[in-house]
C-alpha positions as CSV (number, residue, x, y, z in Angstrom):
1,X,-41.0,-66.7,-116.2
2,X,-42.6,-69.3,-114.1
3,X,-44.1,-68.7,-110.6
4,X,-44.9,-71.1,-107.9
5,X,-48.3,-71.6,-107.0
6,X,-48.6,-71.2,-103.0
7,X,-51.5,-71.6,-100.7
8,X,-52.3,-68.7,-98.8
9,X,-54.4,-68.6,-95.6
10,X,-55.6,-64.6,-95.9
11,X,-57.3,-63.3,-92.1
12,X,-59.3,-60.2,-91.9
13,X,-58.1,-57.5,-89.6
14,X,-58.8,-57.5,-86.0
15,X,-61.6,-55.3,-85.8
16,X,-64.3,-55.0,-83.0
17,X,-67.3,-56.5,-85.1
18,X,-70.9,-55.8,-84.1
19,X,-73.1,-58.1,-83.2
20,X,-75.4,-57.8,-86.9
21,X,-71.9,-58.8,-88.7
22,X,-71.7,-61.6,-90.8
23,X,-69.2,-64.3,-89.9
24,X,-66.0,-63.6,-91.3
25,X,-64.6,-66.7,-93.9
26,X,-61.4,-68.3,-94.9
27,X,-60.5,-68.7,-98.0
28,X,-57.8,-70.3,-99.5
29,X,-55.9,-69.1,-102.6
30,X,-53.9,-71.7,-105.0
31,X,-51.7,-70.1,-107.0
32,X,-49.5,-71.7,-110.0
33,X,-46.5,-72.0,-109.2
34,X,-45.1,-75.4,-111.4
35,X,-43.3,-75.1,-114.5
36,X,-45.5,-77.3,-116.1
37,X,-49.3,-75.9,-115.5
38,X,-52.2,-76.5,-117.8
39,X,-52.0,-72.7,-119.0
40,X,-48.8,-73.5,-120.9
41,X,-46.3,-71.1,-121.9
42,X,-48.0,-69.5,-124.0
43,X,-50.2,-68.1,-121.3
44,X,-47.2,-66.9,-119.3
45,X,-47.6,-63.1,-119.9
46,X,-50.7,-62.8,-119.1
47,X,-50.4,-64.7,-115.5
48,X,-48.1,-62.2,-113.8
49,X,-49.9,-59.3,-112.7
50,X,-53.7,-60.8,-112.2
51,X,-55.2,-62.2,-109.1
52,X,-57.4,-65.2,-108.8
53,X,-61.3,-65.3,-108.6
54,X,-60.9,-66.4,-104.8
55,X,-58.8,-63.6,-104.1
56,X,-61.2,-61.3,-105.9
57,X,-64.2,-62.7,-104.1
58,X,-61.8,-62.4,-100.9
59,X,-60.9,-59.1,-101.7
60,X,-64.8,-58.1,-102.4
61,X,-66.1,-60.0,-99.1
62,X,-63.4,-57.9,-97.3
63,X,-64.3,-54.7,-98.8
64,X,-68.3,-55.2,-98.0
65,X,-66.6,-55.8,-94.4
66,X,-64.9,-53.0,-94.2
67,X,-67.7,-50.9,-95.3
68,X,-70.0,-52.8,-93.0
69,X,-67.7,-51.8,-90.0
70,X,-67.0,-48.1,-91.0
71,X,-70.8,-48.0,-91.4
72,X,-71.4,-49.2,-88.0
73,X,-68.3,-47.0,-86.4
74,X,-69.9,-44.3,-88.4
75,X,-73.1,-44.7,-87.0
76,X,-72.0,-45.2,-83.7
77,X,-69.7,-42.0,-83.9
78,X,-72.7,-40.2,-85.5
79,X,-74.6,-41.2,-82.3
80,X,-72.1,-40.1,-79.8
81,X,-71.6,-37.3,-81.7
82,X,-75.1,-36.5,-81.6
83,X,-75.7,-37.2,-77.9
84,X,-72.4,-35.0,-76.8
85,X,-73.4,-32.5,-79.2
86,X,-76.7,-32.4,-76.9
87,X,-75.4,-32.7,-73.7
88,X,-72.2,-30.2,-74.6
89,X,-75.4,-27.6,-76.0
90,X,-77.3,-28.4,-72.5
91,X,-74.0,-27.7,-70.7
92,X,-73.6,-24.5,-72.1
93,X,-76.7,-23.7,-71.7
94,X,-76.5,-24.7,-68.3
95,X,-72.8,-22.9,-68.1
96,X,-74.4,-19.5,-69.5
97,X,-77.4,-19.5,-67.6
98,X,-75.5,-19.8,-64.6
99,X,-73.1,-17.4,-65.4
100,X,-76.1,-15.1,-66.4
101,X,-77.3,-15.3,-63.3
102,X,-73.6,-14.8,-61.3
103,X,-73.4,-11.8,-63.6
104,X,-77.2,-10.7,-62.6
105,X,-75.6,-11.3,-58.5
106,X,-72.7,-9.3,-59.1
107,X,-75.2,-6.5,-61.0
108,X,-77.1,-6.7,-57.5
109,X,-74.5,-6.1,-55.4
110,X,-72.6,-3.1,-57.3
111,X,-75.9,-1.5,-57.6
112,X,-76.2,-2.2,-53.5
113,X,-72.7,-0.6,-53.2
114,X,-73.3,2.1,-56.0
115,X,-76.6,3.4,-53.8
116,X,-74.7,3.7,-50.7
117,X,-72.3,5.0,-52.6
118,X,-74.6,7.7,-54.2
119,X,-76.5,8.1,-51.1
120,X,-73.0,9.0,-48.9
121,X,-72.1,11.5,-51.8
122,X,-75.0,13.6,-51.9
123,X,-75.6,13.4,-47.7
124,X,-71.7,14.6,-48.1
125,X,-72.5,17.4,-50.8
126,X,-75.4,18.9,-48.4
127,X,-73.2,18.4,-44.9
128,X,-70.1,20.4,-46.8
129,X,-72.9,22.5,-47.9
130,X,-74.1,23.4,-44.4
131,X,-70.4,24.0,-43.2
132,X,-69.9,26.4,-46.0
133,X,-72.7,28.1,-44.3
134,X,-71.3,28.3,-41.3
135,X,-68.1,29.3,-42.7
136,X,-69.5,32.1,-44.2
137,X,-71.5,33.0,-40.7
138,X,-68.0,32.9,-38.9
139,X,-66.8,35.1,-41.6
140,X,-69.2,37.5,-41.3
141,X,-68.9,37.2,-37.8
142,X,-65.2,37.7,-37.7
143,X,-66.1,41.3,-39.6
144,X,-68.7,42.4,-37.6
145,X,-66.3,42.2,-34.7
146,X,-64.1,45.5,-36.4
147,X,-66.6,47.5,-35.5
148,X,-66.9,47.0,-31.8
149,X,-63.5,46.8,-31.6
150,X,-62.9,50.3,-33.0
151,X,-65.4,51.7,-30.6
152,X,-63.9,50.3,-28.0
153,X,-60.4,51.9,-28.7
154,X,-61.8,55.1,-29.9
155,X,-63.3,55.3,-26.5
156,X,-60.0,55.0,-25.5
157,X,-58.5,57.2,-27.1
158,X,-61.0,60.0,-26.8
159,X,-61.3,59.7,-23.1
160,X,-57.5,60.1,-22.6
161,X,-58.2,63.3,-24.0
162,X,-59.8,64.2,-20.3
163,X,-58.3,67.3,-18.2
164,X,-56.7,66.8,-15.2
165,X,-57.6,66.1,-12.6
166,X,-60.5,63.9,-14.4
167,X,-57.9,61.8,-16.1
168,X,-58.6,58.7,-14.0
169,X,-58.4,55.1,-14.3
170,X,-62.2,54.6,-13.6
171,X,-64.6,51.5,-13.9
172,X,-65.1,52.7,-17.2
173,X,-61.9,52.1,-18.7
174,X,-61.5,48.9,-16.9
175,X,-64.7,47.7,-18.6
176,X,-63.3,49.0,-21.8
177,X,-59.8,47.2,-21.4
178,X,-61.7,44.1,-20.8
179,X,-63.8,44.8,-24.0
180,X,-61.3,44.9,-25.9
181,X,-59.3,41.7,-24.7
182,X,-62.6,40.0,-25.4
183,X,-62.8,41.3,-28.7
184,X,-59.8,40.5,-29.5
185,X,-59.7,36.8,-28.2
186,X,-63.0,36.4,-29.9
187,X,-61.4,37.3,-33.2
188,X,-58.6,34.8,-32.5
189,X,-60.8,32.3,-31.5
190,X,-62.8,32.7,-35.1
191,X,-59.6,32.6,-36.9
192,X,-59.0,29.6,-35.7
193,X,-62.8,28.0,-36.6
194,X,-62.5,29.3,-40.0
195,X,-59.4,27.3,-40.6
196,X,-60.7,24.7,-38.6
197,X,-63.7,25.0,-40.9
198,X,-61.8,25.1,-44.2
199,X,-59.9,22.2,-43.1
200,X,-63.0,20.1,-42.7
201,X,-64.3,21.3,-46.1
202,X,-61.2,20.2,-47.9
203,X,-61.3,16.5,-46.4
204,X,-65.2,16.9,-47.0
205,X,-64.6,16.9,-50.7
206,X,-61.6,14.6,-50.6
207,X,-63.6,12.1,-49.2
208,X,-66.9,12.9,-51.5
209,X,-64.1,12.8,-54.7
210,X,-62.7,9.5,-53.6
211,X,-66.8,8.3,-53.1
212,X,-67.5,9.7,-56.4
213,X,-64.4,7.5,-57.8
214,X,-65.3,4.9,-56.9
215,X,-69.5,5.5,-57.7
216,X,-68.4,5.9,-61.1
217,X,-65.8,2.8,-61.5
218,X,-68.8,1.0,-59.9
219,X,-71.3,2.4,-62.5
220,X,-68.9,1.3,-65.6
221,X,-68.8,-2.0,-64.0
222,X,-72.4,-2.0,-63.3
223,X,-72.8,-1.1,-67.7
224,X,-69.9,-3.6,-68.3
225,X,-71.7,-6.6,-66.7
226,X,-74.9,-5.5,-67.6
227,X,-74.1,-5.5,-71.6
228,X,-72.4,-8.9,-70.3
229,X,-75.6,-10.0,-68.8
230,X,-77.5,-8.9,-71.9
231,X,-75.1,-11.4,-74.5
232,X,-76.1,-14.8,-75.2
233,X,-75.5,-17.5,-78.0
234,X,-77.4,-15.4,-80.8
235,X,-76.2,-11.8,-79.6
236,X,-74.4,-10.8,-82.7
237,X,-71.8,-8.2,-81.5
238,X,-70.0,-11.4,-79.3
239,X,-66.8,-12.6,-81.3
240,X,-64.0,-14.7,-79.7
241,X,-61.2,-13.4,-77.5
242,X,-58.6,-16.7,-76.7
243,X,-56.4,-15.0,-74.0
244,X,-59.6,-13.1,-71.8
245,X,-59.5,-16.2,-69.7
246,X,-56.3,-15.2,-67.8
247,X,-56.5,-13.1,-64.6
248,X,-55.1,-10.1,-64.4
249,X,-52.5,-9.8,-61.8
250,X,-53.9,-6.6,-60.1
251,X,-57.6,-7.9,-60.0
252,X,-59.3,-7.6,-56.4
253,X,-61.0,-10.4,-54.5
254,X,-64.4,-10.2,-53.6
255,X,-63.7,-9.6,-49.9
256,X,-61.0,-7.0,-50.8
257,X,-63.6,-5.3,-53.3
258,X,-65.8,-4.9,-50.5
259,X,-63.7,-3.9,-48.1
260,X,-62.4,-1.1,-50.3
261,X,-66.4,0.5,-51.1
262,X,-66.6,-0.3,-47.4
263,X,-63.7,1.7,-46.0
264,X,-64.5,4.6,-48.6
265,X,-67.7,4.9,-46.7
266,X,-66.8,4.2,-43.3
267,X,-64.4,7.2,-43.8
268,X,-66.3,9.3,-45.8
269,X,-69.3,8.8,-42.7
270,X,-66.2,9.6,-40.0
271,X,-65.7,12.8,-41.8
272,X,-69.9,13.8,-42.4
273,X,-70.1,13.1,-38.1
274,X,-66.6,15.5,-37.9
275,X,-68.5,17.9,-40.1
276,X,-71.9,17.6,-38.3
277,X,-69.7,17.8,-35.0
278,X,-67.9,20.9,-35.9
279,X,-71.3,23.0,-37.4
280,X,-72.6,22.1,-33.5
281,X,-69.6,23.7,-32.5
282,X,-70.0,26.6,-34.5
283,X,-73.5,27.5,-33.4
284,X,-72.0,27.2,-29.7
285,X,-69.1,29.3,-29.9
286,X,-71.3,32.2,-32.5
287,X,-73.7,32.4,-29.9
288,X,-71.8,32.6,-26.4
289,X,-69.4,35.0,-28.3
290,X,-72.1,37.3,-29.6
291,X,-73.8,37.0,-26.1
292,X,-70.2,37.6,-24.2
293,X,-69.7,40.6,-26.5
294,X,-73.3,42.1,-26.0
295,X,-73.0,41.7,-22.0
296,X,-69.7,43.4,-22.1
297,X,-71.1,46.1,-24.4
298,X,-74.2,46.4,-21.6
299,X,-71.3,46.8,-18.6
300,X,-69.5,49.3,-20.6
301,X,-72.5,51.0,-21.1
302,X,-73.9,50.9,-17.7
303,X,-70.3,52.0,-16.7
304,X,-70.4,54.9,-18.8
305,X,-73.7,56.0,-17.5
306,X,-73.0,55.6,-13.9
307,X,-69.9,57.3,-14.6
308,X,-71.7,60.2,-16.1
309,X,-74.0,60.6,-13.8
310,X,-71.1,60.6,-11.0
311,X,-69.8,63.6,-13.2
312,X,-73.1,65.3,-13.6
313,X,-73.5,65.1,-9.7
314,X,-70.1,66.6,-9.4
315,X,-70.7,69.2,-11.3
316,X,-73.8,70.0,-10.1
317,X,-72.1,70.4,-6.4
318,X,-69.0,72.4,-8.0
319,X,-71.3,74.3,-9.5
320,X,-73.4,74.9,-6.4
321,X,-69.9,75.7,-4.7
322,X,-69.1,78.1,-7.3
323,X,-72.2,80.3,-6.5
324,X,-71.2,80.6,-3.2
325,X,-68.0,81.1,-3.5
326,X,-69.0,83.9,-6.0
327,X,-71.6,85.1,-3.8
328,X,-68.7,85.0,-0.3
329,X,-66.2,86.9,-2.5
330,X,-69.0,89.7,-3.2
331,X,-69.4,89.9,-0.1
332,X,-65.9,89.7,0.9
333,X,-65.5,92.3,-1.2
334,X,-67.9,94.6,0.3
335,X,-66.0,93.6,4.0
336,X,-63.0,94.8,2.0
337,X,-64.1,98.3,1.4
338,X,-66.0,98.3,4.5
339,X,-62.6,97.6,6.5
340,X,-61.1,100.3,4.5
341,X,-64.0,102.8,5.3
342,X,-63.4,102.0,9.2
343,X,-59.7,102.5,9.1
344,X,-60.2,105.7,7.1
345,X,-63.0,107.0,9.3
346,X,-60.9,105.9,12.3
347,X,-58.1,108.6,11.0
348,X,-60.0,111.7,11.6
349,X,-60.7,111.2,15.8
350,X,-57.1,110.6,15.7
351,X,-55.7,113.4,14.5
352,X,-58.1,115.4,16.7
353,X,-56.9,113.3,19.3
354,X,-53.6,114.2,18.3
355,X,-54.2,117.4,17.6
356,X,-55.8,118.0,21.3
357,X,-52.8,116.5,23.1
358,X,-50.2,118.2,20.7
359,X,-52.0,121.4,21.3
360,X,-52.6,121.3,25.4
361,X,-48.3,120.5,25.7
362,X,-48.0,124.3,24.7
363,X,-49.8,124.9,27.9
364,X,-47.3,127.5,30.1
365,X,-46.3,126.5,33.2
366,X,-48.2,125.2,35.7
367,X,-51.4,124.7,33.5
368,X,-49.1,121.8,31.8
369,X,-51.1,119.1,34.6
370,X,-51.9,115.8,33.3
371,X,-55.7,116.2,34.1
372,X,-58.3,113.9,33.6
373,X,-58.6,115.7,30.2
374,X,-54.9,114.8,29.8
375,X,-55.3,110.8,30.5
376,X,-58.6,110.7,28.4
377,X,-57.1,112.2,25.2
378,X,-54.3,109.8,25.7
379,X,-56.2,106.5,26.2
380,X,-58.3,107.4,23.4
381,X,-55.5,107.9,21.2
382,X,-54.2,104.6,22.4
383,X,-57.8,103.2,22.0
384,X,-57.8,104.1,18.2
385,X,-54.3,103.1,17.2
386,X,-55.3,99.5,18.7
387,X,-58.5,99.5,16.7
388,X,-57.1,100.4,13.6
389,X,-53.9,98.0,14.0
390,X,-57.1,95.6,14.6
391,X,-58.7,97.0,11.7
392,X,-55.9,96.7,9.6
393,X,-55.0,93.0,10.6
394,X,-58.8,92.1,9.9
395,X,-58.3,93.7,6.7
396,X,-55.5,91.9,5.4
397,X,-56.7,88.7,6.9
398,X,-59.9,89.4,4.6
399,X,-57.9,90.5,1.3
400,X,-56.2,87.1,2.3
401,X,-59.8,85.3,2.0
402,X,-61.0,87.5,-0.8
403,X,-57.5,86.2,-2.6
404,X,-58.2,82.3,-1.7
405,X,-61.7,82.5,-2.4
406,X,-60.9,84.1,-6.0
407,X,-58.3,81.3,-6.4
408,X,-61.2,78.3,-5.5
409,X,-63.2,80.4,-7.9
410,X,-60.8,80.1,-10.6
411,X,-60.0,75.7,-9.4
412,X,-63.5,75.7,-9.0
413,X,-64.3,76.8,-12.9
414,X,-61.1,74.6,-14.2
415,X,-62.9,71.8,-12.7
416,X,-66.1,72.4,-13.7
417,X,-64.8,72.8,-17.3
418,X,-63.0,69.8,-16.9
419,X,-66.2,67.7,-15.8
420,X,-68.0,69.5,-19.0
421,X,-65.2,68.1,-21.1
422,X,-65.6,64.5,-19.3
423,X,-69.2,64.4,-20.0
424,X,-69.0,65.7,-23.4
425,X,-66.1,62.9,-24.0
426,X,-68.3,60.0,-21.6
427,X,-71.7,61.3,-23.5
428,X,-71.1,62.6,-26.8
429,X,-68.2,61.0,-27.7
430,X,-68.3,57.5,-26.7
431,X,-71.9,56.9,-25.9
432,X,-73.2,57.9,-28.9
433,X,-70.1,56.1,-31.4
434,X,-71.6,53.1,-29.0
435,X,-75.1,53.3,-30.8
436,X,-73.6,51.9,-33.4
437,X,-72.6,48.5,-31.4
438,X,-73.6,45.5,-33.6
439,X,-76.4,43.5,-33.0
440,X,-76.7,40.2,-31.3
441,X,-77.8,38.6,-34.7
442,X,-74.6,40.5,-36.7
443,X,-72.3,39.2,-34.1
444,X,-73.8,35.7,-34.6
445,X,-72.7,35.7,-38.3
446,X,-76.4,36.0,-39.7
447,X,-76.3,39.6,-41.1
């Protein structure tokens, strides 16, 4: 089959051509396209698939530039690629040192935080430590207070065992009353420290716990971002992680990172100054209470000895009284029987009085004459009935004394037993179970 030959104007395509490019050609291709061509019919087969030498030099000059251009875009890419490797490699380097050096910042400040931290934590540890001492002194103190207050009612007890008329509400038992209301508001008022005390203890080590917390969330952040700081480009345990570039939605801010470490400690030093406050405290109330305690154990003692000595002197003078009273009833006595005597020696003149007038009435007659004889005999009879009503009125007024002086003899021994038994109860009893008063130092908590 016959083709028609056509001329064909063949352009390269538009391509941005460097300066060192050859000039691009046009070339124009004729191709047979008459019936009648010098190649015959015969030739005919062999015409339809092949180009023509222009096209094949076309084709070749277009192929040189093609490769001349992907050379040159190669080489220019190559370049480029080249340069961004070098300035991408720079900004890394750049990117990592900076971020080295943010990492080395935040190290700085966590280790800043981490030794206030620290530091808070172990002044903490040694203030809770000190308040356990004085925990244990008001303990201690607390128990030594038993033992006063056991004296103090035994001596109340034992002294109501006193005879009347000694049963008295003296200055001694007032001091005593008082010693025991003191004991016992001092008691109340250590009850109260201690749980005061343990109170403080407890939000001691709360706050010591939540400082230790956060120390030791601190010091895995201060190992995580120190093993970050460590990694670099050649570190060999690095190895790629696409989604650790999110933020997590309870991640802290700087400021409020701060202000948490901050608040910890502001807290935590709130509580040490409570702590410090309260062992001050302590000290003041162990020492005024072990002083109060020891002045009221010196008035109760000075109580009890003016006391006794009021009974010594009492007994001494009932005593004294005693002898006399023993000596005026021996000798009452003796006025007793001498009374007696009297009125029995006063019996005989008057029977011979008697016996005289009784006689001289049987005289006969005239001879019965009230002579001087007569009145004599009868004013002496008269004279001895008068002193022996006289006699016998003394006596009875003196078996009267003899029985009230026995009677003070027998009050006067009731009350001298009863002042023995006071001083044996003031003395024996309660001044000696008050040797065993605690001391000034036990009542402080320190024994």
């Amino acid at each position: 089959m016959a083709q028609k030959d056509v001329l064909l104007t063949k352009e390269p395509a538009p391509q941005t051509v460097p300066p060192c490019e050859l000039p691009c050609k046009e070339y124009d291709v004729a191709r047979n396209t008459g019936a009648y061509t010098s190649s015959g019919l015969a030739t005919a087969g062999f015409r339809t698939a092949k180009y023509l030498l222009e096209e094949w030099f076309q084709n070749c000059h277009a192929r040189y530039h093609q490769a001349f251009a992907d050379c040159d875009q190669s080489e220019r890419q190559r370049h480029e690629s080249q340069q961004l490797a070098a300035e991408t490699q720079a900004l890394a380097q750049r990117t990592q040192q900076d971020s080295t050096r943010r990492v080395g910042e935040r190290l700085q400040d966590t280790h800043g935080w981490k030794s206030e931290l620290q530091r808070e934590v172990e002044a903490l540890a040694a203030e809770t430590d000190l308040l356990l001492v004085q925990k244990q002194r008001l303990e201690r103190a607390l128990d030594s207070t038993e033992v006063p207050f056991s004296i103090a009612t035994d001596n109340l007890q034992c002294r109501e065992r006193r005879q009347h008329p000694n049963l008295v509400r003296d200055h001694v038992e007032t001091e005593l009353l008082k010693e025991a209301e003191l004991i016992r508001n001092i008691q109340e008022l250590l009850k109260r420290t201690i749980m005061q005390a343990v109170s403080q203890i407890r939000l001691n080590r709360e706050h010591k716990e939540t400082c230790e917390m956060d120390w030791s969330d601190k010091l895995e952040a201060y190992n995580i971002d120190e093993t970050c700081g460590r990694h670099h480009s050649q570190s060999t345990e690095v190895q790629a992680h696409p989604h650790s570039t999110t933020f997590q939605e309870s991640a802290s801010t700087p400021e409020t990172w701060a202000k948490f470490t901050q608040d910890n400690l502001c807290r935590a030093q709130r509580e040490r100054l409570a702590s410090a406050n309260l062992r001050v405290l302590v000290d003041c109330i162990l020492r005024d209470t072990s002083e109060d305690l020891r002045l009221q154990c010196d008035a109760v003692n000075l109580a009890f000895g003016r006391r006794c000595e009021e009974l010594e002197d009492a007994r001494h003078k009932l005593q004294h009284h005693l002898h006399k009273t023993l000596r005026e009833i021996t000798d009452q006595e003796y006025n007793v029987a001498a009374l007696k005597q009297a009125i029995k020696d006063k019996e005989a003149p008057l029977h011979v009085a008697q016996t005289r007038l009784y006689l001289r009435w049987h005289r006969p007659n005239v001879e019965l004459c009230r002579d001087a004889a007569q009145f004599r005999l009868v004013s002496e009879v008269e004279e001895l009935n008068m002193s022996l009503t006289a006699l016998r009125e003394k006596l009875l007024e003196a078996e009267q004394s003899l029985r009230n002086l026995e009677d003070t003899h027998m009050s006067l021994e009731k009350d001298i037993a009863a002042m023995t038994n006071s001083l044996f109860i003031d003395r024996q009893k309660c001044m000696a179970h008050r040797t065993h008063y605690p001391t000034i130092l036990q009542l402080a908590g320190y024994q």
